[in-house]
LUMVO-71271 format. One record per residue: x, y, z of N, C-alpha, C in turn. Coordinates in steps of 0.05 Angstrom, whole numbers. Example, Ala and Ser with C-alpha at 12.3 -4.5 7.8 and 13.67 -1.06 7.14 Angstrom:
2
264,-114,156,246,-90,156,264,-66,156
257,-45,142,273,-21,143,258,1,157
***
This chain:
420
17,-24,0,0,0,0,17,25,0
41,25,16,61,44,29,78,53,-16
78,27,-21,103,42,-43,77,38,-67
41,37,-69,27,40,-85,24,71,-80
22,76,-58,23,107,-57,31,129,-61
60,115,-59,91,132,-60,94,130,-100
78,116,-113,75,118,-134,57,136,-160
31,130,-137,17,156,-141,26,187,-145
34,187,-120,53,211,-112,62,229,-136
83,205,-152,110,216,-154,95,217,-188
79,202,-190,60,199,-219,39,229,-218
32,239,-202,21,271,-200,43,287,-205
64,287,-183,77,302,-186,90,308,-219
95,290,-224,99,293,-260,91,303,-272
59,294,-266,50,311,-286,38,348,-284
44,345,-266,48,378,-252,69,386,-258
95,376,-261,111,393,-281,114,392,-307
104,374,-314,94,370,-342,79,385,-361
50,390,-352,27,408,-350,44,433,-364
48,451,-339,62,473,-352,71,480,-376
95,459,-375,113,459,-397,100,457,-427
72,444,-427,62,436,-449,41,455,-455
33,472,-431,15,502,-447,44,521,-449
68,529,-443,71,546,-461,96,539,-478
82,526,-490,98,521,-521,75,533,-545
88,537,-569,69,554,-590,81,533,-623
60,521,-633,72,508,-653,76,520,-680
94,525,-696,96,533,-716,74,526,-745
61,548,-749,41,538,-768,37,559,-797
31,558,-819,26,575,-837,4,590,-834
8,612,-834,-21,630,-836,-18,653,-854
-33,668,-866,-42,691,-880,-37,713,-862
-19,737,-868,-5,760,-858,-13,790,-871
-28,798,-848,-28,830,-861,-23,846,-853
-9,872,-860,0,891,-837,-8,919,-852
-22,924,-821,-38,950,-823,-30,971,-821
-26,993,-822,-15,1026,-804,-50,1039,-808
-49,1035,-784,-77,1049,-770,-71,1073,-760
-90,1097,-768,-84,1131,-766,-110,1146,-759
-109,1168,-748,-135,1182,-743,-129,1197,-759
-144,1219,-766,-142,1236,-795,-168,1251,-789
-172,1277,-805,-193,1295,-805,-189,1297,-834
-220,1308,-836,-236,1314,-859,-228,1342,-874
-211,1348,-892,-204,1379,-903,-216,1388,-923
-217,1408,-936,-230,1417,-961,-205,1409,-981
-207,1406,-998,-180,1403,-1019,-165,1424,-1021
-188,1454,-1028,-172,1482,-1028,-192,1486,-1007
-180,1506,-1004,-188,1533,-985,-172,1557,-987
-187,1579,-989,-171,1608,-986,-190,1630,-961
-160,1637,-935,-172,1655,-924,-163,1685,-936
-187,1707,-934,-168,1731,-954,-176,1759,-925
-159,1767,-933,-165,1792,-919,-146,1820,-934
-143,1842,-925,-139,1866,-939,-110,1870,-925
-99,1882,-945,-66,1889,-936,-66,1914,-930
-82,1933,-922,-82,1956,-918,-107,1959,-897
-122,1976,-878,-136,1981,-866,-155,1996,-883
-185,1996,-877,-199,2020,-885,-230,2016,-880
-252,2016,-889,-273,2019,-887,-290,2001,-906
-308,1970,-892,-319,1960,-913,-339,1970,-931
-343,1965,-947,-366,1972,-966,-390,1971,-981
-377,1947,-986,-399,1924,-993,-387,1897,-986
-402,1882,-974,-407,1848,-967,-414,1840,-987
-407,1822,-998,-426,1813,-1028,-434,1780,-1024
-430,1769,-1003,-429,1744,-996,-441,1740,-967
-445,1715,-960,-454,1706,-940,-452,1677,-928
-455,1672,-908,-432,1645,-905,-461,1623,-915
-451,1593,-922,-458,1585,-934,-467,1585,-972
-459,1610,-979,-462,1623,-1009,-442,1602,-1034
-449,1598,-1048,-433,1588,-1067,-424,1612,-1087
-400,1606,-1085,-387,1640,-1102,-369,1615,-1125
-360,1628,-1159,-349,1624,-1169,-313,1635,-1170
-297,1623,-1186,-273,1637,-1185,-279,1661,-1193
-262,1689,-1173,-263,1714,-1190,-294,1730,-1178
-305,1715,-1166,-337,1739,-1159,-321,1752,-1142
-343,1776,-1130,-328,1789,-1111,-341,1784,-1085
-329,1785,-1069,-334,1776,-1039,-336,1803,-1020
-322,1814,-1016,-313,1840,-999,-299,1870,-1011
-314,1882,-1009,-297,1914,-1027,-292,1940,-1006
-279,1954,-1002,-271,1967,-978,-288,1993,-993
-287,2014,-983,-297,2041,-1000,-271,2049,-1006
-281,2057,-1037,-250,2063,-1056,-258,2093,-1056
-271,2112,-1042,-267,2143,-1046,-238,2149,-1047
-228,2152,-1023,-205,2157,-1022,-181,2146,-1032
-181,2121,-1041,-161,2111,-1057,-174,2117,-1096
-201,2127,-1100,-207,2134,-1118,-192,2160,-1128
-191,2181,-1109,-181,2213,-1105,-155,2215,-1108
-136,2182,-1092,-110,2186,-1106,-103,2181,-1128
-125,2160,-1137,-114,2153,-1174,-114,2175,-1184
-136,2197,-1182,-139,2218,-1193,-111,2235,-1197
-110,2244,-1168,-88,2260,-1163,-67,2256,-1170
-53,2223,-1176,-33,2213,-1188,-28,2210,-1218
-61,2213,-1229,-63,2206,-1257,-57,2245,-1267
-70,2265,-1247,-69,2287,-1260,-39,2300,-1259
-32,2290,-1237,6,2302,-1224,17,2294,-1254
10,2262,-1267,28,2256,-1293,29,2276,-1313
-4,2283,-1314,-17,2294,-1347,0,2318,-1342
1,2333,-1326,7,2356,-1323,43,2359,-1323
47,2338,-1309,79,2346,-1313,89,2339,-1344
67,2314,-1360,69,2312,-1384,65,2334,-1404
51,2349,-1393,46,2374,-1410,60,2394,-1412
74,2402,-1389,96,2427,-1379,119,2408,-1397
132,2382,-1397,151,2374,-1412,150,2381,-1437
125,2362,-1449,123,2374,-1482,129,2406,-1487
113,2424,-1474,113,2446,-1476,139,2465,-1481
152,2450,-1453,177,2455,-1453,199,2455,-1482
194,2424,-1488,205,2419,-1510,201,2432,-1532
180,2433,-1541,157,2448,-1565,173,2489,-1566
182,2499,-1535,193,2517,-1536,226,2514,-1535
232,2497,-1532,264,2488,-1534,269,2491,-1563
249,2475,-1574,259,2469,-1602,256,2500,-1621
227,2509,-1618,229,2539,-1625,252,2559,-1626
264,2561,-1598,281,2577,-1587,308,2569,-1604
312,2542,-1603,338,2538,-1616,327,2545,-1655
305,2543,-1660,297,2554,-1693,306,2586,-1700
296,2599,-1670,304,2630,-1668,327,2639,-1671
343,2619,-1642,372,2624,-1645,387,2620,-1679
375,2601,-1686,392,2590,-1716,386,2612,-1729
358,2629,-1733,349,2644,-1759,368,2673,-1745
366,2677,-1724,370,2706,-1708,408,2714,-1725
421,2685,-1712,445,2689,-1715,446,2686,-1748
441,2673,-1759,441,2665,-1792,443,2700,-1797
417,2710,-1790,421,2740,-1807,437,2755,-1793
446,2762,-1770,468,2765,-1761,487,2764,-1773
500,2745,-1774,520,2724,-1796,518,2745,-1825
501,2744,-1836,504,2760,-1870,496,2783,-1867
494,2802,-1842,499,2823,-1850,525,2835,-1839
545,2814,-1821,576,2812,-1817,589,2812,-1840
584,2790,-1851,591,2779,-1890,583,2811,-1907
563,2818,-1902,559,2831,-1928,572,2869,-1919
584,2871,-1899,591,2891,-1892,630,2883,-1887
631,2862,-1891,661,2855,-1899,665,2859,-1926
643,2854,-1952,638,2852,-1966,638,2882,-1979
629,2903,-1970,625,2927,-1968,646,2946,-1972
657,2940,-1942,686,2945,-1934,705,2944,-1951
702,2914,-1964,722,2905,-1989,737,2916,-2018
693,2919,-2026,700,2937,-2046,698,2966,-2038
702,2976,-2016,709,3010,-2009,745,3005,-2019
746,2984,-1997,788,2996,-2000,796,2985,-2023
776,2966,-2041,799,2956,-2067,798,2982,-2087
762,2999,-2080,760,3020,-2100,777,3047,-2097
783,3043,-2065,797,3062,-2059,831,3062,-2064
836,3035,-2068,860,3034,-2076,870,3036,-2104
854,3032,-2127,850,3038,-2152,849,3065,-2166
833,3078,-2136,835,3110,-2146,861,3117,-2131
875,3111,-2122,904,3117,-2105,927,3119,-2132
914,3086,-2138,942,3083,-2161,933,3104,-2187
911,3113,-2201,902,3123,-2215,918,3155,-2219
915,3161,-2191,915,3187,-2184,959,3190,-2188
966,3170,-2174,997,3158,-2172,1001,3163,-2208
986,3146,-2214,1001,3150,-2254,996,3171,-2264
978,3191,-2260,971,3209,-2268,990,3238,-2254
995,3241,-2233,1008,3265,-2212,1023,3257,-2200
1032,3229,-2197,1058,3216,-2187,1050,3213,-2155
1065,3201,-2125,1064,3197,-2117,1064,3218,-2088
1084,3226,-2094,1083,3260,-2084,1063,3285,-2084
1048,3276,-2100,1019,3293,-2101,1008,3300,-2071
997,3314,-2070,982,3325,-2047,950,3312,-2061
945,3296,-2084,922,3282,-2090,923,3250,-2075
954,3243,-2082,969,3214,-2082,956,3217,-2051
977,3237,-2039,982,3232,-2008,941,3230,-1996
926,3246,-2002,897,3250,-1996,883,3221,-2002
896,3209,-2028,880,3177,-2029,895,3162,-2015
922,3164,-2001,940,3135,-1986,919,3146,-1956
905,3164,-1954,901,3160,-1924,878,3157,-1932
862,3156,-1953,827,3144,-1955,830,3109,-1957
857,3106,-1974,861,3078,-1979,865,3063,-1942
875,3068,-1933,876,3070,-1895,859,3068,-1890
843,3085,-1889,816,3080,-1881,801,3064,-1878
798,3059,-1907,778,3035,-1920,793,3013,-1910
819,3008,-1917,837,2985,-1908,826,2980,-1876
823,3000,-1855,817,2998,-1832,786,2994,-1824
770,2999,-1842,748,2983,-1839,739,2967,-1837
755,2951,-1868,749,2924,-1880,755,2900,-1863
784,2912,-1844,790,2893,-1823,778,2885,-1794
758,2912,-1792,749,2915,-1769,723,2906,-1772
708,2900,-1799,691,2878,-1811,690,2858,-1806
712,2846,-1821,730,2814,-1819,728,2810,-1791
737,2834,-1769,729,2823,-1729,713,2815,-1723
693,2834,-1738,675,2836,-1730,652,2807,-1740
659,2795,-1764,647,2770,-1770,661,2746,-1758
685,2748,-1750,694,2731,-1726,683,2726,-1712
674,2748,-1690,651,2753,-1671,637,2747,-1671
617,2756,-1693,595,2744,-1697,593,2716,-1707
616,2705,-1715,617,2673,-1718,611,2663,-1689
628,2672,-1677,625,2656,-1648,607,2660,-1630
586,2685,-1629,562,2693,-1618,547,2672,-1635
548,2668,-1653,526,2645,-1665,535,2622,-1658
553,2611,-1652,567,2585,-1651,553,2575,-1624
556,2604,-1596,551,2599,-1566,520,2609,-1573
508,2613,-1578,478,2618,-1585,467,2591,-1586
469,2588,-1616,461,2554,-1620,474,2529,-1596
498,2531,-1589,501,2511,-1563,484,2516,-1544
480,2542,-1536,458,2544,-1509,432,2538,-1520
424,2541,-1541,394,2531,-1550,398,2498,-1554
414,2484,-1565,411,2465,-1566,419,2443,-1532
428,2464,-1517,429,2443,-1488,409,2454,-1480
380,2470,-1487,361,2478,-1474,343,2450,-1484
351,2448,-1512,334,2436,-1518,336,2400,-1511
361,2388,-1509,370,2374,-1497,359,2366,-1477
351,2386,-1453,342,2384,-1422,317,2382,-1427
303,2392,-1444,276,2386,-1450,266,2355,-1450
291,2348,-1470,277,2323,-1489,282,2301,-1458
303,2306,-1447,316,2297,-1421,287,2291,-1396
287,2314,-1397,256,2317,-1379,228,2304,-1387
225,2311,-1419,200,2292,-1425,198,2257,-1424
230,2253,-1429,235,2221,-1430,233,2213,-1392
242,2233,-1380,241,2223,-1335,214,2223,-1343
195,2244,-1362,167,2242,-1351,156,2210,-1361
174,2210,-1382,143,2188,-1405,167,2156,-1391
193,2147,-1384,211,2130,-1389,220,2123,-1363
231,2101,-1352,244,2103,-1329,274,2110,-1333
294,2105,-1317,315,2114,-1318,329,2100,-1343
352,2104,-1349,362,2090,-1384,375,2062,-1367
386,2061,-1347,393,2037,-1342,380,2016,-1318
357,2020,-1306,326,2013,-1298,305,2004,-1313
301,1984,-1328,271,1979,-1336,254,1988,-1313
236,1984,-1325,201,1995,-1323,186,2015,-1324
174,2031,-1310,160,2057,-1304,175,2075,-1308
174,2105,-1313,174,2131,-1300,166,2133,-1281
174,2150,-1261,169,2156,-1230,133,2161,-1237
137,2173,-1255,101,2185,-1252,75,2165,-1253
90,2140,-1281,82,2119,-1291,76,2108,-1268
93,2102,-1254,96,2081,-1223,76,2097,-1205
76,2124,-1205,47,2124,-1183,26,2123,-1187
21,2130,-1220,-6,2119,-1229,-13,2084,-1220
10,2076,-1230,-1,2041,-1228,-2,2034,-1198
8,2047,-1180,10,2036,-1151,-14,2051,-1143
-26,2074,-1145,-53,2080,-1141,-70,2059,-1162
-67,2050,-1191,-92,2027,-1195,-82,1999,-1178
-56,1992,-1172,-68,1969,-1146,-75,1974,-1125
-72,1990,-1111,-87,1999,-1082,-118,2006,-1087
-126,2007,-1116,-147,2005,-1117,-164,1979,-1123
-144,1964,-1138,-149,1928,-1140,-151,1918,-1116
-144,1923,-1097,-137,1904,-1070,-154,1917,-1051
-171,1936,-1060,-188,1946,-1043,-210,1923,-1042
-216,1907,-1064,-243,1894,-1068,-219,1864,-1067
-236,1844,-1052,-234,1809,-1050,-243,1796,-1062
-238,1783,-1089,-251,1762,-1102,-244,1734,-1099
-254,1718,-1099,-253,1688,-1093,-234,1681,-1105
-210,1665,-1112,-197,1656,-1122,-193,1626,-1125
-213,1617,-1117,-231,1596,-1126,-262,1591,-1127
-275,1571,-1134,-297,1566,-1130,-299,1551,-1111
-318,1550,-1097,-326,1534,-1070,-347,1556,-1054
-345,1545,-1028,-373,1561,-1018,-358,1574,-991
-386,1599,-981,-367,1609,-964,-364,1605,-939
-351,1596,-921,-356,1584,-897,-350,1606,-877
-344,1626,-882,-340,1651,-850,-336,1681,-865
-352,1697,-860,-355,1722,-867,-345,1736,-833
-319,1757,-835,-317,1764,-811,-321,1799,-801
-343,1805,-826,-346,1836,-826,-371,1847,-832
-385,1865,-833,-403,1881,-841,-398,1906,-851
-416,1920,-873,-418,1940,-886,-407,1962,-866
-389,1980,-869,-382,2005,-845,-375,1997,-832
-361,1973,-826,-343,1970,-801,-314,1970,-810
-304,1981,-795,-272,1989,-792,-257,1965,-802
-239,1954,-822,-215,1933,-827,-198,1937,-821
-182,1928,-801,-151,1919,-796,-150,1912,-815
-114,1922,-817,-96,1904,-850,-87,1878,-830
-93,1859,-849,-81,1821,-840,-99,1813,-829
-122,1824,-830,-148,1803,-805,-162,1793,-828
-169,1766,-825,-178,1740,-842,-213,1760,-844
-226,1757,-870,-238,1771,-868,-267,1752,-878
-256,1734,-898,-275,1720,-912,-267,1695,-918
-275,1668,-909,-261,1640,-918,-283,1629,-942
-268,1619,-964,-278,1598,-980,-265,1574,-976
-280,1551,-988,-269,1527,-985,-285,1506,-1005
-280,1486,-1013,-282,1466,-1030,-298,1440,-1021
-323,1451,-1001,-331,1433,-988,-340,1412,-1003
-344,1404,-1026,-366,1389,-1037,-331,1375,-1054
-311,1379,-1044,-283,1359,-1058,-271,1364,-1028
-267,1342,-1009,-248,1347,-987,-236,1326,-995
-213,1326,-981,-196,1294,-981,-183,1295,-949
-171,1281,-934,-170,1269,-905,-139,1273,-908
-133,1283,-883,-105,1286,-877,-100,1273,-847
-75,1262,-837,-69,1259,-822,-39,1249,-812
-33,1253,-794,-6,1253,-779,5,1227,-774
29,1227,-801,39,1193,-789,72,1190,-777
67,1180,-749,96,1179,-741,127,1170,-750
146,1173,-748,174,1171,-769,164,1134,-765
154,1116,-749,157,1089,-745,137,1076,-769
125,1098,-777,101,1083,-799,110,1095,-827
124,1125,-831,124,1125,-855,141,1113,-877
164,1100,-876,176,1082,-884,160,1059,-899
132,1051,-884,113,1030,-896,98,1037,-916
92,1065,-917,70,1086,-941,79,1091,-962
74,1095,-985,77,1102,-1009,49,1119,-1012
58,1146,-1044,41,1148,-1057,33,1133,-1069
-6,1128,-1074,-14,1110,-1092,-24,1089,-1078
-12,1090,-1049,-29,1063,-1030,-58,1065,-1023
-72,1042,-1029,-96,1041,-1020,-108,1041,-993
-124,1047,-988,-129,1054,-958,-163,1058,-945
-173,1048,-930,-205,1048,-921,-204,1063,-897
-229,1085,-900,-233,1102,-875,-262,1105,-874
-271,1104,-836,-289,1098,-830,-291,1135,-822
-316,1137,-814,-326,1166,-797,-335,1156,-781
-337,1175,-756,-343,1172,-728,-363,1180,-720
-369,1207,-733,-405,1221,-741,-419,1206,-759
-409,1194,-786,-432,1184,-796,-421,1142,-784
-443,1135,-780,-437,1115,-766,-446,1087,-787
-468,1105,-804,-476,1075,-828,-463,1074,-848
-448,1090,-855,-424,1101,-882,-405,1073,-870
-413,1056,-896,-389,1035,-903,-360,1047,-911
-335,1030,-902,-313,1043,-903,-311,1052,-941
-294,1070,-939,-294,1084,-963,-269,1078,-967
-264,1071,-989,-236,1073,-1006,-227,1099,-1017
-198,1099,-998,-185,1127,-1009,-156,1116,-1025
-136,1136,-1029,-113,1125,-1031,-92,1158,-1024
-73,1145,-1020,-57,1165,-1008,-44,1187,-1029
-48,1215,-1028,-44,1232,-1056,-19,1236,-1046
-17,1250,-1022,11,1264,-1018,24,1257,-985
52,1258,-988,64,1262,-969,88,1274,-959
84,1291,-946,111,1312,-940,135,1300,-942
153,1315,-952,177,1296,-947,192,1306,-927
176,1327,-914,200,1326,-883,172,1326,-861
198,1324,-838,174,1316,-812,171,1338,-792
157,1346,-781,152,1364,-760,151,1362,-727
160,1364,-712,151,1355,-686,129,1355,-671
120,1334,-668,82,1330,-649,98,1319,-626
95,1337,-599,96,1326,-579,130,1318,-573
149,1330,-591,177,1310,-593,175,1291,-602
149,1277,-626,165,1259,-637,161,1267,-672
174,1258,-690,184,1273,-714,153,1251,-729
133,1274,-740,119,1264,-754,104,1275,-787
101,1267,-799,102,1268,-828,70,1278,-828
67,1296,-846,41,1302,-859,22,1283,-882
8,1271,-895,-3,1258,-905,-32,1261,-913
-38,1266,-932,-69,1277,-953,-72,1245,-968
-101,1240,-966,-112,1219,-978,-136,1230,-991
-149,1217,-1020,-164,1225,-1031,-187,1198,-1027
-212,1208,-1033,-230,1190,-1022,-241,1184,-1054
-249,1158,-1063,-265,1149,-1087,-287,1157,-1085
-301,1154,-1066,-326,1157,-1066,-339,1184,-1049
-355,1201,-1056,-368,1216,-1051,-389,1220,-1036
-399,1223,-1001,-415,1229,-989,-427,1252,-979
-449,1257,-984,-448,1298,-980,-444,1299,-946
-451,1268,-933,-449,1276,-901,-425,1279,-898
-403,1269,-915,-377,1280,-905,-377,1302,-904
-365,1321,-875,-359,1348,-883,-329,1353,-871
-327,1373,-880,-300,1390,-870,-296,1382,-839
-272,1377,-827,-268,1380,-794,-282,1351,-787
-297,1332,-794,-301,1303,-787,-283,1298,-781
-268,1278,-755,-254,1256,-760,-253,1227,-771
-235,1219,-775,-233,1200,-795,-208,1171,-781
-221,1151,-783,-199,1128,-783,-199,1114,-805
-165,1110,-805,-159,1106,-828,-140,1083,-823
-140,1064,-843,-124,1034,-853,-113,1032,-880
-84,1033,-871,-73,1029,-892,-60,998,-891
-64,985,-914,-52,954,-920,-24,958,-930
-11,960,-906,23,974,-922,35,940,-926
21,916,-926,38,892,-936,19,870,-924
18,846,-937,10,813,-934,27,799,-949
25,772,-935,33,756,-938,11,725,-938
14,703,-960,-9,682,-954,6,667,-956
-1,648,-936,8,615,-928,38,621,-916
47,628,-904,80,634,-895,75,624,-863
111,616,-854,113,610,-826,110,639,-813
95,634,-781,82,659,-772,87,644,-750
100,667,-725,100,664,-697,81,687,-681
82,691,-660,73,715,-643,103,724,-637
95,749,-644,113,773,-637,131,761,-603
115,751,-590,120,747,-553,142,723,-553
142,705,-579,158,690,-570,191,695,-584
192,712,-589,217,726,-601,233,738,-579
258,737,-579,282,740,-563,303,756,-579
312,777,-573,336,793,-581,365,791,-562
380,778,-576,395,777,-565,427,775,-582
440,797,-566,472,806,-587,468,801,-611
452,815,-608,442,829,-642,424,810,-663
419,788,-649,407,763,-668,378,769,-658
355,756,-671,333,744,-658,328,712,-653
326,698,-643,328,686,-624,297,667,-620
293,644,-620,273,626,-604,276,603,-589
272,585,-574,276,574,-560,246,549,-565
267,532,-581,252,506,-592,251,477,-572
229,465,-576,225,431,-559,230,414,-580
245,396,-573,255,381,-592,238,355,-585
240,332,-603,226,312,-603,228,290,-584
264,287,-565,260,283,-544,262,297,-514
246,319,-515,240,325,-494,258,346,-492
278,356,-504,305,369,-497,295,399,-509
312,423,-502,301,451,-507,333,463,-532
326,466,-550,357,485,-567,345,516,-576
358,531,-576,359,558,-580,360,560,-616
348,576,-623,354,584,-657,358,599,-662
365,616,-683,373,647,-700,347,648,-719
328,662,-710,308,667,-740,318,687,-757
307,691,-780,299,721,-796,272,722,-796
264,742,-795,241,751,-799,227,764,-822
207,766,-836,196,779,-853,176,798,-838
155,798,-850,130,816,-852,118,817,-816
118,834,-808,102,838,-784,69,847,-787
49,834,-779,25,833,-781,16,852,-754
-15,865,-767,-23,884,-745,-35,871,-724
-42,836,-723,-59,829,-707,-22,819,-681
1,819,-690,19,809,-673,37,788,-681
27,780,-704,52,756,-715,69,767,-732
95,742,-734,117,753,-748,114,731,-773
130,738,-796,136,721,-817,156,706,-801
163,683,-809,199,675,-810,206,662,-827
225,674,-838,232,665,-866,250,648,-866
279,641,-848,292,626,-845,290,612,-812
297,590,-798,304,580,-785,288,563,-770
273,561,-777,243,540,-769,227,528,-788
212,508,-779,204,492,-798,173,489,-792
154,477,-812,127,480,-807,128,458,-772
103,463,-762,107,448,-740,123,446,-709
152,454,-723,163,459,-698,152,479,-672
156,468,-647,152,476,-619,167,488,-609
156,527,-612,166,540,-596,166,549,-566
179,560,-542,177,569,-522,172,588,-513
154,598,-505,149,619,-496,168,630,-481
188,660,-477,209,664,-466,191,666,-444
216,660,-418,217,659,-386,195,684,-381
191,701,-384,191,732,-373,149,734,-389
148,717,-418,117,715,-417,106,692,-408
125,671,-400,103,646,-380,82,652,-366
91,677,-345,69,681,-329,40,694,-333
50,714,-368,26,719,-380,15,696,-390
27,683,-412,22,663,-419,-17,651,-413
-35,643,-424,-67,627,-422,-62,606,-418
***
């Protein structure tokens, strides 16, 4: 009875250490692998434009109202253009007028130098024609000299009376000849001062009508006309897209700050879903991945197929950790989607069908390998080196090398006690 008992015993006890050993083992089996990157995400308009005025002043007209459907280019908001009307004016008349004093200017430049030319010209020939004068006084006076010489000889008291008329005339003729010198060069400095008058003219009408010779664009004057017609463009807000209007932030007569958001449009009826994916998931994403997103407000909306349009290529900090921006476009169209919904979102960043698959839990890292811890067929425990493939969102791993269908893994030491 004493050693039937002591048999019992030792036959429990066995299998109480046995037991254990045989729930946490995990057998190696093929299964189908898919791996998810699961994301929250909100609902955006595709476009949107907020506009407001770069200058302060006084609204005018509202031409919109929130909920309104506006086209590209309507107008939305116009400030009162009196006073920016009064400067076009004043800018447009400052031109005409300095344009007119130029021409004018010129129109009498050019005159003045016609005057100078005709003034001095006759000037000029009646210098000439009094050298001319002069000329034939002393040649005639010298003809009657010699005349008088062949006739009464030189000694004459006739001779001597024509050598001092011949003097004379000789002293005229030269003081002619100075005198058209003179008047050469009074005409010479005449015409130079008319023609640098006229010069400064043409100088002045080109600052009015040209900008500088080595500056493209405007004339100073040109440039304040056109900067009074944009201060008058930017007085009035037109849509610069189509969509509808979702926030009007003014009324007729009320005062505008310059930079205050004044009027939003947006593209409600085209949104697409954005959301924030951490540096650990974007590596798995591509453009062009397919992807299903549920809404949280509408609750009977079957998941919708989107696919991913864009993704930043740099990351920003959320919280300290480095995360990527990401826009997805939706196939299908619900008007309950709206702007600002949130959104969950699944992306199938990889599967795998029929492959060896463990749980993530029974994997071991160790000096740099990964690592399992196999039951062998008699009873004995050996360590292995896996590789791994594809990690699945429900917790399994691929393994591509170092195990075989079937084989009995161990649960490491540290999940026994989680271990079912």
């Amino acid at each position: 009875a004493g050693l039937l008992l002591a048999g019992v015993v030792a036959a429990v006890a066995s299998d109480l250490r046995k037991s254990p050993e045989q729930a946490e083992t995990i057998r190696v089996r093929k299964r189908n692998l898919a791996q998810e990157v699961i994301l929250a995400g909100h609902v955006q308009p595709r476009k949107a434009a907020t506009l407001g005025f770069e200058s302060m002043g006084t609204a005018g007209v509202v031409a919109v109202e929130v909920g309104q459907r506006v086209a590209k280019d309507d107008l939305l908001v116009a400030l009162d253009t009196r006073g920016l009307e009064a400067e076009l004016a004043r800018a447009s008349a400052t031109k005409a007028a300095a344009l007119f004093d130029a021409r004018l200017a010129l129109t009498r430049a050019e005159q003045d130098l016609r005057d100078a030319q005709a003034t001095q010209a006759a000037t000029l020939e009646r210098a000439r024609q009094t050298v001319r004068s002069t000329k034939a006084e002393f040649d005639q006076s010298e003809d009657v000299r010699q005349q008088i010489i062949a006739e009464r000889g030189d000694q004459s008291s006739e001779a001597r009376s024509a050598l001092l008329t011949v003097r004379r005339a000789d002293s005229a003729y030269r003081t002619a000849q100075g005198a058209l010198r003179e008047a050469h060069a009074l005409a010479a400095q005449a015409e130079h001062t008319a023609r640098a008058a006229l010069d400064q003219a043409r100088a002045d009408l080109t600052e009015v009508t040209h900008a500088a010779p080595d500056t493209p664009g405007l004339s100073a004057l040109d440039a304040e006309v056109a900067l009074a017609h944009v201060r008058l463009r930017k007085a009035e807000l037109r849509s610069p897209i189509a969509g509808t209007v979702t926030a009007v932030n003014s009324t007729e007569g009320e005062l505008v700050a310059a930079g205050t958001p004044i009027v939003t449009v947006e593209t409600i009826d085209e949104v697409e879903i954005t959301a924030d994916v951490p540096e650990l998931d974007i590596a798995k994403l591509v453009v062009g991945q397919k992807a299903s997103v549920t809404f949280d407000a509408v609750k009977d909306v079957a998941a919708l197929q989107a696919t991913i349009a864009r993704i930043h290529p740099s990351a920003v900090l959320i919280e300290g950790v480095p995360t990527y921006r990401m826009a997805l476009t939706i196939g299908e169209r619900d008007a309950r989607i709206r702007p600002g919904m949130t959104a969950d979102i699944r992306v199938e960043a990889g599967a795998r069908t029929g492959v060896l698959a463990l749980p993530s839990r029974t994997l071991t890292t160790r000096d740099g390998r990964t690592v399992v811890t196999i039951r062998l067929p008699d009873g004995r425990t050996e360590e292995r080196a896996v590789s791994m493939g594809l990690r699945s969102t429900d917790g399994f791993v691929e393994i591509i090398h170092g195990l075989a269908e079937g084989d009995e893994v161990l649960l490491p030491r540290e999940q026994r006690s989680r271990a079912p």
